[in-house]
Each structure stands twice: as structure tokens, then as C-alpha cells.
TORKE-278208 format. One record per residue (C-alpha): residue in three letters; y, z, x. Coordinates in pm, 1 decimal. Layout:
<zanus>
  res        py        pz        px
  ALA         Y         Z         X
...
</zanus>
This chain:
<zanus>
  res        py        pz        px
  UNK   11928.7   12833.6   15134.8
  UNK   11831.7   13076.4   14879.5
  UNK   11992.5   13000.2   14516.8
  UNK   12259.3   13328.9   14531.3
  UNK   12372.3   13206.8   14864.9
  UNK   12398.7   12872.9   14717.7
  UNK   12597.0   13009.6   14458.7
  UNK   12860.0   13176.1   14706.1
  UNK   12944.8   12873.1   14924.0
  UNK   12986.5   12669.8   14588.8
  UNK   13204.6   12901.9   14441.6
  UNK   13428.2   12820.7   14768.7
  UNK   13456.3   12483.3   14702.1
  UNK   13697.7   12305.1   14486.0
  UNK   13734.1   12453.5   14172.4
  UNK   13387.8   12568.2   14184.4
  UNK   13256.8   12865.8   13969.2
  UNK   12888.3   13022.3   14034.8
  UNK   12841.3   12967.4   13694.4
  UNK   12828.3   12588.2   13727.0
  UNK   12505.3   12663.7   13848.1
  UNK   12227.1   12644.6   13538.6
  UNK   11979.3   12956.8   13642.9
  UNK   11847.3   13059.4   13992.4
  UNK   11515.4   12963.0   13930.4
  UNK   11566.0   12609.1   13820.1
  UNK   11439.6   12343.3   14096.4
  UNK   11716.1   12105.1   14055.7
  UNK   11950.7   12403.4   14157.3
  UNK   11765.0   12407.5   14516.7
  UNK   11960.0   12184.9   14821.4
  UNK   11732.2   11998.1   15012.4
  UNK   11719.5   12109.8   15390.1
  UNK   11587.3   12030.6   15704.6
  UNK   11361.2   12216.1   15967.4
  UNK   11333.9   12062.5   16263.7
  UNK   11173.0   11687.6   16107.3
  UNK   11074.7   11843.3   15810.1
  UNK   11300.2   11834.0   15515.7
  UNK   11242.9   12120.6   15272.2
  UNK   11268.5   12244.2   14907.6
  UNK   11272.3   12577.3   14834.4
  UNK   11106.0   12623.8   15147.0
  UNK   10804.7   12375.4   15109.2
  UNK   10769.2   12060.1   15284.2
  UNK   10937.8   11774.5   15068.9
  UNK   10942.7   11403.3   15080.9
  UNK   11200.7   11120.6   14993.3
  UNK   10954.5   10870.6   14813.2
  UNK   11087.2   10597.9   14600.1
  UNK   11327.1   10263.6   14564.5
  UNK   11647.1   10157.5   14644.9
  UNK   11791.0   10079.6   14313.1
  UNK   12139.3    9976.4   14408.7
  UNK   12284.3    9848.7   14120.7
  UNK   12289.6   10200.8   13966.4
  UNK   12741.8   10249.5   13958.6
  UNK   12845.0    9886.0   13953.9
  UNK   12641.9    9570.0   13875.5
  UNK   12643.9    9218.2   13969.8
  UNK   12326.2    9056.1   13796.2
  UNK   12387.6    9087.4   13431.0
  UNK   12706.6    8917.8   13211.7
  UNK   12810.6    9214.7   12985.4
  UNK   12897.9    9108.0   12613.1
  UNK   13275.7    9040.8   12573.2
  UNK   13516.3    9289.3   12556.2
  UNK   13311.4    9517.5   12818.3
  UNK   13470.4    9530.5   13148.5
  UNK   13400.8    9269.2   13367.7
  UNK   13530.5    9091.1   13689.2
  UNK   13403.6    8758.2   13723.9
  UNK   13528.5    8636.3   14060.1
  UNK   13232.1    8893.7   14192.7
  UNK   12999.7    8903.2   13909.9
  UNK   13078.0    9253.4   13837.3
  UNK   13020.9    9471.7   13584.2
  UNK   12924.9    9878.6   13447.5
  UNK   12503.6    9880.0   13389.3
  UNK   12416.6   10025.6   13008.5
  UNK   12309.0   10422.0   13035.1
  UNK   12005.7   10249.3   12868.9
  UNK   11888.8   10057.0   13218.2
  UNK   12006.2   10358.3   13412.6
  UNK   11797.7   10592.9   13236.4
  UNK   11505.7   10365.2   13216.9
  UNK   11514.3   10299.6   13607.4
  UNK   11502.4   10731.5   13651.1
  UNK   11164.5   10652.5   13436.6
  UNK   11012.6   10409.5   13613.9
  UNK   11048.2   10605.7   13939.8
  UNK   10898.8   10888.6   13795.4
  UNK   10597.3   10704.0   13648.6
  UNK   10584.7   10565.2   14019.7
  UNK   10571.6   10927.0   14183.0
  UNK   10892.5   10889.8   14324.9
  UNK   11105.5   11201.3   14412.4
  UNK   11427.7   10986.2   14534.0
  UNK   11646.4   10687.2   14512.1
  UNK   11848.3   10531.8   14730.2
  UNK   12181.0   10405.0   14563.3
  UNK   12441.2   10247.0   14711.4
  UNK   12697.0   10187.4   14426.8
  UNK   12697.0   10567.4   14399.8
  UNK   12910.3   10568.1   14695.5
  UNK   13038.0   10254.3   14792.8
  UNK   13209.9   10165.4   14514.7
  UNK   13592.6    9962.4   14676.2
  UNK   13804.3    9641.9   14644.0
  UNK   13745.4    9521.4   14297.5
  UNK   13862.3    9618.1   13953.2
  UNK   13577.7    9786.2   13850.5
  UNK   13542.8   10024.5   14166.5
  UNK   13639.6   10404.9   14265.8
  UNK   13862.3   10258.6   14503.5
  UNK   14020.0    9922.1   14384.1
  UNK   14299.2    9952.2   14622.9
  UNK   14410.4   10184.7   14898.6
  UNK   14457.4   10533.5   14800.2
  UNK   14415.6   10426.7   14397.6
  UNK   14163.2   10605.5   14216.8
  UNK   13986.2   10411.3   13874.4
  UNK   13821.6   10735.3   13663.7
  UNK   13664.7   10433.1   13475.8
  UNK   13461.0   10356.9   13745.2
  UNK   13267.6   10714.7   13769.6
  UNK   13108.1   10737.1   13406.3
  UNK   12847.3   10518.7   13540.2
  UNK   12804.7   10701.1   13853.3
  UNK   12820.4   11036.8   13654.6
  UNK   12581.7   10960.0   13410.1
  UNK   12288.3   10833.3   13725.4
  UNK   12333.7   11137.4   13873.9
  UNK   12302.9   11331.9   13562.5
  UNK   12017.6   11095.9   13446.8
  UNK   11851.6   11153.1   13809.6
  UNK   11885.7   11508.8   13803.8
  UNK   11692.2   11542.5   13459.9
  UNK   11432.4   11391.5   13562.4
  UNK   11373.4   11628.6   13877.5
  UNK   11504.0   11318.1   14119.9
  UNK   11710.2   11336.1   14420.9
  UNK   11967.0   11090.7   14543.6
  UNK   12034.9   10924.4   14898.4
  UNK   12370.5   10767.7   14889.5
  UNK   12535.6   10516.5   15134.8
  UNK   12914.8   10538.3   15167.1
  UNK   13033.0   10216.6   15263.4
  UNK   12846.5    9858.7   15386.9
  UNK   12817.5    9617.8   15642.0
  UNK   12875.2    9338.9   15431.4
  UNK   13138.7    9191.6   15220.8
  UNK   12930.2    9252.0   14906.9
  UNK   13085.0    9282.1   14553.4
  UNK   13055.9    9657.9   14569.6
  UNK   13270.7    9660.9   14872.5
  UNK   13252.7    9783.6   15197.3
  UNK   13404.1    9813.2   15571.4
  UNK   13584.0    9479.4   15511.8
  UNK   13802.7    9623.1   15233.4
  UNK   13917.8    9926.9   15476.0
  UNK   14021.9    9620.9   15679.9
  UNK   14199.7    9421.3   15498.8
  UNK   14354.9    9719.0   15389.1
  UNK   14486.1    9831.6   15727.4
  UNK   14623.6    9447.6   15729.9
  UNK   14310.7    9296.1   15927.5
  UNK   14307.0    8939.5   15738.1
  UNK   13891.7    8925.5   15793.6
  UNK   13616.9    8877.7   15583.9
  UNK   13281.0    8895.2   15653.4
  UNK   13211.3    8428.9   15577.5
  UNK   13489.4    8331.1   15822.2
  UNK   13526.4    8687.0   16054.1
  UNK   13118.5    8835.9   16093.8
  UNK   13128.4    8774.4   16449.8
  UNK   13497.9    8847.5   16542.0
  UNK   13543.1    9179.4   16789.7
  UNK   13861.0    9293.3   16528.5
  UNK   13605.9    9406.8   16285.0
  UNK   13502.4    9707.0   16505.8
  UNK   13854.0    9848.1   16423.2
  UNK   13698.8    9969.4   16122.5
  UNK   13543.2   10241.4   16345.2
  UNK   13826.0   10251.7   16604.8
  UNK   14168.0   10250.9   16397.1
  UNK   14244.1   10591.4   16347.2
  UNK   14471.3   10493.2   16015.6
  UNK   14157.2   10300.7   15881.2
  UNK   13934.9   10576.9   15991.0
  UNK   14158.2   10824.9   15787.6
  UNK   14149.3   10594.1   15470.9
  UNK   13760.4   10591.6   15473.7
  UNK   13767.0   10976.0   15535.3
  UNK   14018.1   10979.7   15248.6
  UNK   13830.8   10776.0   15020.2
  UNK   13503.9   11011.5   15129.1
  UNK   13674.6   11267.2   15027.3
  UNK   13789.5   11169.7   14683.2
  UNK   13404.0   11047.0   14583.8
  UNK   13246.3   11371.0   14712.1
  UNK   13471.3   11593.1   14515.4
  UNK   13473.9   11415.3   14162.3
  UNK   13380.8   11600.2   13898.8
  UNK   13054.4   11526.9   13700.3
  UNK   13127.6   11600.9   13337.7
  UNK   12794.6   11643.8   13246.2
  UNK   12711.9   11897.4   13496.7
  UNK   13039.0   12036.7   13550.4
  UNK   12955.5   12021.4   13907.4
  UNK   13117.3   11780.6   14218.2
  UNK   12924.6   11492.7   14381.5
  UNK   12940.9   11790.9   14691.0
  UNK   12793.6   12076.4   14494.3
  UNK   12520.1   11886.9   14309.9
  UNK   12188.6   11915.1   14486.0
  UNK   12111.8   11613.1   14332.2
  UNK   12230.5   11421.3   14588.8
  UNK   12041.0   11523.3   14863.8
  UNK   12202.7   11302.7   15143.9
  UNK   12481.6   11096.6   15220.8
  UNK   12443.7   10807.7   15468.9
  UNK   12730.8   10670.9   15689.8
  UNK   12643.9   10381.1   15574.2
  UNK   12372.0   10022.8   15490.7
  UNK   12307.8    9790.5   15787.5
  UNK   12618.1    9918.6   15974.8
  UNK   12680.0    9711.2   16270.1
  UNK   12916.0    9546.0   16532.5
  UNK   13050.5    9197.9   16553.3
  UNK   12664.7    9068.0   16696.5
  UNK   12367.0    9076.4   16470.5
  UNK   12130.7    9336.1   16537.8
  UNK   12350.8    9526.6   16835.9
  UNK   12369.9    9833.5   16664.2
  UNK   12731.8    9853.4   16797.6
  UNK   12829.6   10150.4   16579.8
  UNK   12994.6   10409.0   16798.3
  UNK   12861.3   10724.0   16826.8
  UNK   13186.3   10886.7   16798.0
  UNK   13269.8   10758.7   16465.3
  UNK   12938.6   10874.9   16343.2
  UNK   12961.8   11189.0   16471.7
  UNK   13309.6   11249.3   16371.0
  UNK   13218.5   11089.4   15991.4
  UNK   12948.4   11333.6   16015.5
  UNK   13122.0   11593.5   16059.3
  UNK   13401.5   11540.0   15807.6
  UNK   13119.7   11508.6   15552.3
  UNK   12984.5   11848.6   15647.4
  UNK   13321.4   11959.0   15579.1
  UNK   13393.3   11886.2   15221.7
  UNK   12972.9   11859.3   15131.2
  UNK   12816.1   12130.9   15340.0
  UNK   12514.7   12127.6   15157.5
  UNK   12404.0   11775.7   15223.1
  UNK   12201.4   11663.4   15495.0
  UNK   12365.6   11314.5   15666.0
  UNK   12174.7   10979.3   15768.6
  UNK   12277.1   10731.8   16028.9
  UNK   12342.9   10447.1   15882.5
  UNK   12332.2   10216.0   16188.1
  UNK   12115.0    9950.0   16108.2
  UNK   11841.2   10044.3   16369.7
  UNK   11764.8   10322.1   16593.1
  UNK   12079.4   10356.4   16856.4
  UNK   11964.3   10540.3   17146.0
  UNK   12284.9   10642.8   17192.8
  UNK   12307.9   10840.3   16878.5
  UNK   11997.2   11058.8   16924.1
  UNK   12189.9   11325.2   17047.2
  UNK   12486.6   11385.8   16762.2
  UNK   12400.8   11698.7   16615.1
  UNK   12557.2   11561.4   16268.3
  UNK   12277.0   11347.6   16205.7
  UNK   12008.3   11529.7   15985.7
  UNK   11809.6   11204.7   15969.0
  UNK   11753.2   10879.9   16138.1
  UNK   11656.8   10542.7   15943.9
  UNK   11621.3   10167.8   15961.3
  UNK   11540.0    9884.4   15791.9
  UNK   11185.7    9613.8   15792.0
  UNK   11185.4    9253.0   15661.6
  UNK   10934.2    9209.9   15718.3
  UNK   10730.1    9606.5   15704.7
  UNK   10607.2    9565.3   16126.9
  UNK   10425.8    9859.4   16163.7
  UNK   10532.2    9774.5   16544.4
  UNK   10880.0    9834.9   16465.0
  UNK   10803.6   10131.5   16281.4
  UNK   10582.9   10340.0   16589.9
  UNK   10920.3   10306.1   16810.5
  UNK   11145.4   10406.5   16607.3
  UNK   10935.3   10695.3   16519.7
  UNK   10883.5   10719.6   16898.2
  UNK   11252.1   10802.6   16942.4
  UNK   11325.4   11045.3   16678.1
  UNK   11018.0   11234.3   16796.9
  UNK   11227.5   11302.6   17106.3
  UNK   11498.0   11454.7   16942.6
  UNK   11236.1   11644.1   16652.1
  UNK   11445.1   11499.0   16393.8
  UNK   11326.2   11339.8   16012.0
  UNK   11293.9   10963.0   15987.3
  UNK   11352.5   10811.1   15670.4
  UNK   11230.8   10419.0   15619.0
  UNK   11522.8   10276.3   15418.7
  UNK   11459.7    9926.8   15300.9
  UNK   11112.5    9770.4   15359.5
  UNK   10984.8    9404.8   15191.5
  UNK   10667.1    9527.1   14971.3
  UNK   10585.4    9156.8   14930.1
  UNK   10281.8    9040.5   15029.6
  UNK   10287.9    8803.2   15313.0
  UNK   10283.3    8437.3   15263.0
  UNK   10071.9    8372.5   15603.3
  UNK    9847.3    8660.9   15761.0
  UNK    9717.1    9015.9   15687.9
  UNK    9838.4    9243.5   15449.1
  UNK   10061.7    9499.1   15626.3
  UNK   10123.5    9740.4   15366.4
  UNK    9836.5    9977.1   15393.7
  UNK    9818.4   10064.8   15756.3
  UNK   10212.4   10076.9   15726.0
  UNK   10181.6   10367.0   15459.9
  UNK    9890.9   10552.4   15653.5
  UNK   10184.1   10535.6   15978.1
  UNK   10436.8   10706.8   15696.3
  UNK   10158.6   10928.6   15552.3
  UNK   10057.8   11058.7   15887.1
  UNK   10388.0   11091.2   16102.9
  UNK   10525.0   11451.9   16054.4
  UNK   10867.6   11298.8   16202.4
  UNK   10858.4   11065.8   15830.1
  UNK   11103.7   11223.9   15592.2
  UNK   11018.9   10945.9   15331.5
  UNK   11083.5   10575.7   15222.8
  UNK   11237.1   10303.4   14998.8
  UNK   11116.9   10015.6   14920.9
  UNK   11355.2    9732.1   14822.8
  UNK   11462.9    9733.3   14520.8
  UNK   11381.6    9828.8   14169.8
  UNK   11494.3    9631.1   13881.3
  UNK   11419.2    9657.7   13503.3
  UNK   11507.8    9587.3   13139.7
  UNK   11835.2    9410.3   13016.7
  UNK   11888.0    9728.9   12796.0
  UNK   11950.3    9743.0   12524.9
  UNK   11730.0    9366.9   12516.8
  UNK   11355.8    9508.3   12558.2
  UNK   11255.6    9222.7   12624.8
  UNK   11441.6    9019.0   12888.9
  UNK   11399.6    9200.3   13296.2
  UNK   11719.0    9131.1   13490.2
  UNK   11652.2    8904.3   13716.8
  UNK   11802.6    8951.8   14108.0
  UNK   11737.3    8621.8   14325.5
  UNK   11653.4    8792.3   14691.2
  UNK   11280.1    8756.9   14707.8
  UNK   11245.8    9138.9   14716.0
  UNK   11262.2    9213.2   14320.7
  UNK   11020.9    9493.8   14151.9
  UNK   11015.6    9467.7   13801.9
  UNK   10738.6    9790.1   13669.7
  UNK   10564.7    9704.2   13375.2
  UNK   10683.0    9330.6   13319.1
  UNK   10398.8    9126.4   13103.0
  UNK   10527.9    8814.0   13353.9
  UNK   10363.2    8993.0   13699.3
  UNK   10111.5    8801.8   13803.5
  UNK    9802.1    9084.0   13864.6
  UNK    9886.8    9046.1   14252.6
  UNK   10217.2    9193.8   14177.2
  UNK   10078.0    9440.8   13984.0
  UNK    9835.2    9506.6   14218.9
  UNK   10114.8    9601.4   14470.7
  UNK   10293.3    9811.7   14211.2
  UNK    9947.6   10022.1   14201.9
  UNK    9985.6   10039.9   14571.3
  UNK   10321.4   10155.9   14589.8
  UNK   10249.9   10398.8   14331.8
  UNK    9952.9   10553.0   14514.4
  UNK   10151.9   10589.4   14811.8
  UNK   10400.8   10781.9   14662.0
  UNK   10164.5   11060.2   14495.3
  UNK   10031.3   11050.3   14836.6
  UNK   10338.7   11173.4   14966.7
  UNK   10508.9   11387.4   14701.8
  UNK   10203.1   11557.6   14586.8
  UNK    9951.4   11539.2   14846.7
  UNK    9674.6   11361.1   14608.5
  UNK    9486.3   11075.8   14672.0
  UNK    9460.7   10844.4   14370.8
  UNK    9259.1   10531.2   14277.3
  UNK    9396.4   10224.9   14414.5
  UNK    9325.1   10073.9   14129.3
  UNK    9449.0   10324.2   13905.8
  UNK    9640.6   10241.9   13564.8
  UNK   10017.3   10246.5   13529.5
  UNK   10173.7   10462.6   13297.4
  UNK   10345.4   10364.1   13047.7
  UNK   10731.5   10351.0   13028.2
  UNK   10864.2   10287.1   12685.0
  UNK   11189.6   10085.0   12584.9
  UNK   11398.5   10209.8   12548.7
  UNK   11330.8   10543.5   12717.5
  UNK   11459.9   10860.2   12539.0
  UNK   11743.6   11029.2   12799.0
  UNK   11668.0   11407.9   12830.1
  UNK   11973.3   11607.1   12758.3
  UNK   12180.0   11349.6   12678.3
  UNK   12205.2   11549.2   12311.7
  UNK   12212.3   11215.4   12111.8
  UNK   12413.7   10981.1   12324.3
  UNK   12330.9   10664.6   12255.8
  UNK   12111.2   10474.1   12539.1
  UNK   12276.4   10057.8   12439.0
</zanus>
């Protein structure tokens, strides 16, 4: 869409003025869009390289000091703008273009979220979310963000529209229990998620003077991480509630492009015209996996977008990763990927790396990698110039540097602690 159209059908939305929008010719202005399985910005080919850094709106891994909000029956707490800012950074130094963040959106059932209860909005909750997407848009980065979650995860998820609707289940005692799927079915639960959708999308940033909905920024919204039924692996989403999600997301963010976030390819889904782009997930990165998914969105010429992959190297066998980036390199039907998941500095302590016990950790630039960890860093990194600029670089090329803490651009002297 050209920038003065851009302009028109944001000056429809809420509140919306065209002169929320910076100047015509600035980059971060341009939506991302799709053609066919290319996504596209400013009519070039464009790709979603980068991490999942899902800590980015509400934290569970670092103990803030006292007096800062915290709620310790989930660990939670607000990240410094110091270890936002510095993650924006690090994906930068890595070539990234985008970041997959889920506490940007699902952010319900605790103290510290959007959403703490039903219908109850906490303003508290967004300066953290504000100030990532601000961060990410000053850097020139883009932003995939889930809106709810499989689990029963600190952050929140499906299980708190549940409980809410009077559905006594969580996901220890109730995973497998058919009543969960009434998180898709119940039209009064489907309304509060659409409600609570609706509330996130059309916040308004402060330091862009801009809604979650206007801000290019955000590039996509996703239904969803891992959503399933009450089986692991069934993919028992229904199609109607994605499609009708979908299109209630189109409604009040018709700029945004919208993921499935079914956790796998669901035949059943290919058709929904809603869905800009398909995804899944690889623990381990099977480049098997991979070709069939990619098989079925090339039958409905749609983007595929690799959302969580283990960038580990194996601890039996061959390496997988670099015939599983030549597959992402080479597919036109690859919209981009995110590897799983970027941690760094305890800002404003330099010199401590929080520490997240999954197996799956990044930490960019820590003195305590080990050079095969660093190795893989050099890997990733080479795979994402590959992708967002088309250059082939050394594999064993040198990382930059990324200094603590890292300067935020147009933060006009806010401090970074």
C-alpha cells in the first residue's frame, strides 16, 4: 500500500490522525504485505529473519529489586528498557529484520498483565510493551506477535479465558480433558478473547502516538503459540475459529497480515482466506518436517514462516543446521524464521546474562560461550544476511560488537536501568 493510502485508512481508525504518521518516505512507515508467498516492503521482496525473544512485555527469569512490581506465585515481573533495548541490538548485529514476541500480546491472568481479570484493563502493564515496540521500530525491526497460548504459562493464555467463562481447568490436572476445546467453541469465551483482542490492538503507544493496529511495526499477529486440542500434536484447532479470529483481526488491524497459530500444518486450514501465513514449530530442526510442510503451503501459494526451531547442535549425529537454512534460503514459499530464543544482559548489571533453564538459550556476545556456541551464533548470523540482504558472508566471520549498555535511539535521554 502506498504511504498516502496508508495514511487514509489510518486516519479511519480510532482516533487516528494522518499526521501520526512521521514522513512518507520513512521505511518504518511502510506495512508489510503479501503477494501471493512473497511478503513485501515497499514493494520488494522482504524476509522475517530473527529470534523469538518472548520475554519482551512481562518476565519470568529475573527477581526485580524491591519495591518494583512483582508477582511471585509466577515469577513475574516488567524487563528494564535497558535489556529491551539491548535485545533490538543484538538482533540487528545478527541481521535480523524481526522478532517474534509473545508477551506483546498475550499478556492475561496475573497482576502484572493487560488483562488480569475479565474485562479489566492494567495501563501498567503496556509501558513495557510500548517501549519494545518503540525500541523495535527504531531500529528498523518488525514484530510478529502471538495473541494468546496453548499453555498455562505465567504470561497467560487460553486457560485464563476458561476459567474465566467458569471452566475450573488448568493445563497440570485438565491438558487432556475435551472441555478445554470450549475455548474455541463457547461463543461467550470466544467474545472475551475477541474483546480482549480488541483492547491490545487499539492501545495507544505514547511514544509513537500511534495504536498497536496502525503501527507497521508490528507486521503480523498470530492466533496464537502451539495452539492445540485436548491430544498432543492433533492440531485440533477448528478452522472456524481461526477463520472467524482472523477475520475479527482484519477488522480492527487491517493492515496486518495474520499467522495460524496451530501448532503444525492443519490441512484443513489451507483454504481460510484469513490466513496470510502458515507456520510451525521443530525440536528438533528435521529438515523432513520442514519439505512437507512447505509441500502444503505450496498448494495454496501462501508464505511459510518457521516459528521456533532448536539451533543447538545435536548431541548424537550430523549437524542439521546448514542444509536446514539452504531449504529456508531456497524455498520461495519461506517468508522467514525464528530461532528459539534470545536472551541477554541483567541490565542494568553488565555483567551477569539472565539465565532461562530450557536447553534452547542464546546469549550473543557472552565471554562464558564455549567457541562451539559461538560458532553457531556465526551461523545464525550468516543465515540471516543471507536472507535479509541477499549477501553471502564468511562463516567464520567476526561478531559485532554490542556495547552495555546500548544507547536507545530516540529515547531523548530516558534512562536505559
Amino acid at each position: 500500500m502506498k504511504c498516502l493510502q496508508l495514511l487514509l485508512a489510518a486516519s479511519v481508525l480510532a482516533s487516528a490522525t494522518p499526521q501520526k504518521r512521521a514522513n512518507c518516505k520513512d521505511i518504518r512507515d511502510a506495512p508489510i504485505t503479501r503477494d501471493g508467498p512473497t511478503l513485501l516492503l515497499n514493494g520488494k521482496p522482504w524476509k522475517a529473519v530473527g529470534p523469538n525473544v518472548y520475554w519482551l512485555g512481562l518476565d519470568e527469569n529475573v527477581t526485580p529489586p524491591p519495591g518494583e512490581p512483582y508477582y511471585a506465585p509466577l515469577k513475574a515481573s516488567y524487563p528494564t528498557k535497558g535489556r529491551i533495548t539491548e535485545a533490538m541490538a543484538v538482533v540487528k548485529a545478527m541481521g535480523g529484520t524481526s522478532i517474534r514476541a509473545h508477551t506483546l500480546g498475550v499478556s492475561t491472568g496475573n497482576p502484572l498483565s493487560v488483562m488480569p481479570e475479565l474485562g479489566k484493563v492494567n495501563e501498567k502493564a503496556f509501558e513495557t510493551i510500548d517501549w519494545a515496540v518503540y525500541q523495535a521500530r527504531e531500529f528498523g525491526l518488525r514484530l510478529m506477535v502471538p495473541l494468546t497460548d496453548n499453555y498455562d504459562y505465567y504470561h497467560g493464555g487460553k486457560y485464563n479465558f476458561l476459567r474465566w467463562a467458569g471452566f475450573n481447568l488448568t493445563q497440570a490436572k485438565d491438558a487432556n480433558n475435551p472441555q478445554i476445546q470450549q475455548f474455541y467453541t463457547d461463543q461467550t469465551i470466544v467474545a472475551s478473547f475477541k474483546d480482549y483482542i480488541e483492547k491490545l490492538v487499539t492501545h495507544v503507544n505514547p511514544y509513537t502516538n500511534l495504536t498497536y493496529a496502525e503501527d507497521p511495526t508490528i507486521w503480523a499477529y498470530e492466533t496464537g503459540n502451539e495452539l492445540l486440542g485436548p491430544v498432543w500434536g492433533d492440531m485440533n484447532c477448528p478452522a472456524t475459529w481461526v477463520a472467524d479470529v482472523g477475520k475479527f483481526v482484519k477488522t480492527v488491524a487491517p493492515n496486518k497480515l495474520f499467522v495460524d497459530g496451530t501448532y503444525g500444518v492443519n490441512k484443513e486450514h489451507l483454504g481460510i482466506q484469513e490466513v496470510d501465513v502458515f507456520s510451525n514449530h521443530y525440536y528438533p530442526a528435521s529438515l523432513q518436517k520442514l519439505r512437507s510442510d512447505l509441500d502444503l503451503v505450496a498448494s495454496v501459494n501462501k508464505p511459510y514462516f518457521a516459528g521456533e526451531y532448536d539451533w543447538n547442535l545435536p548431541a548424537v549425529g550430523a549437524d542439521p543446521l546448514p542444509a536446514w537454512f539452504k531449504e529456508l534460503e531456497t524455498s520461495k514459499y519461506v517468508a522467514g524464521d525464528a530461532f528459539w530464543s534470545q536472551f541477554g544482559r541483567n541490565i542494568p548489571n553488565c555483567n551477569e546474562f539472565v539465565q532461562h533453564a530450557d536447553g534452547f538459550t542464546l546469549h550473543y556476545g557472552d565471554p562464558a560461550n564455549s567457541a562451539t556456541v559461538d560458532s553457531r551464533v556465526k551461523l545464525i548470523r550468516k543465515h540471516f544476511i543471507k536472507e535479509s540482504q541477499g549477501v553471502d558472508i564468511a562463516a567464520d566471520a567476526e561478531l559485532p560488537v554490542v556495547p552495555c549498555p546500548v544507547p536507545a535511539p530516540g529515547a531523548k535521554g530516558e534512562g536505559l536501568t
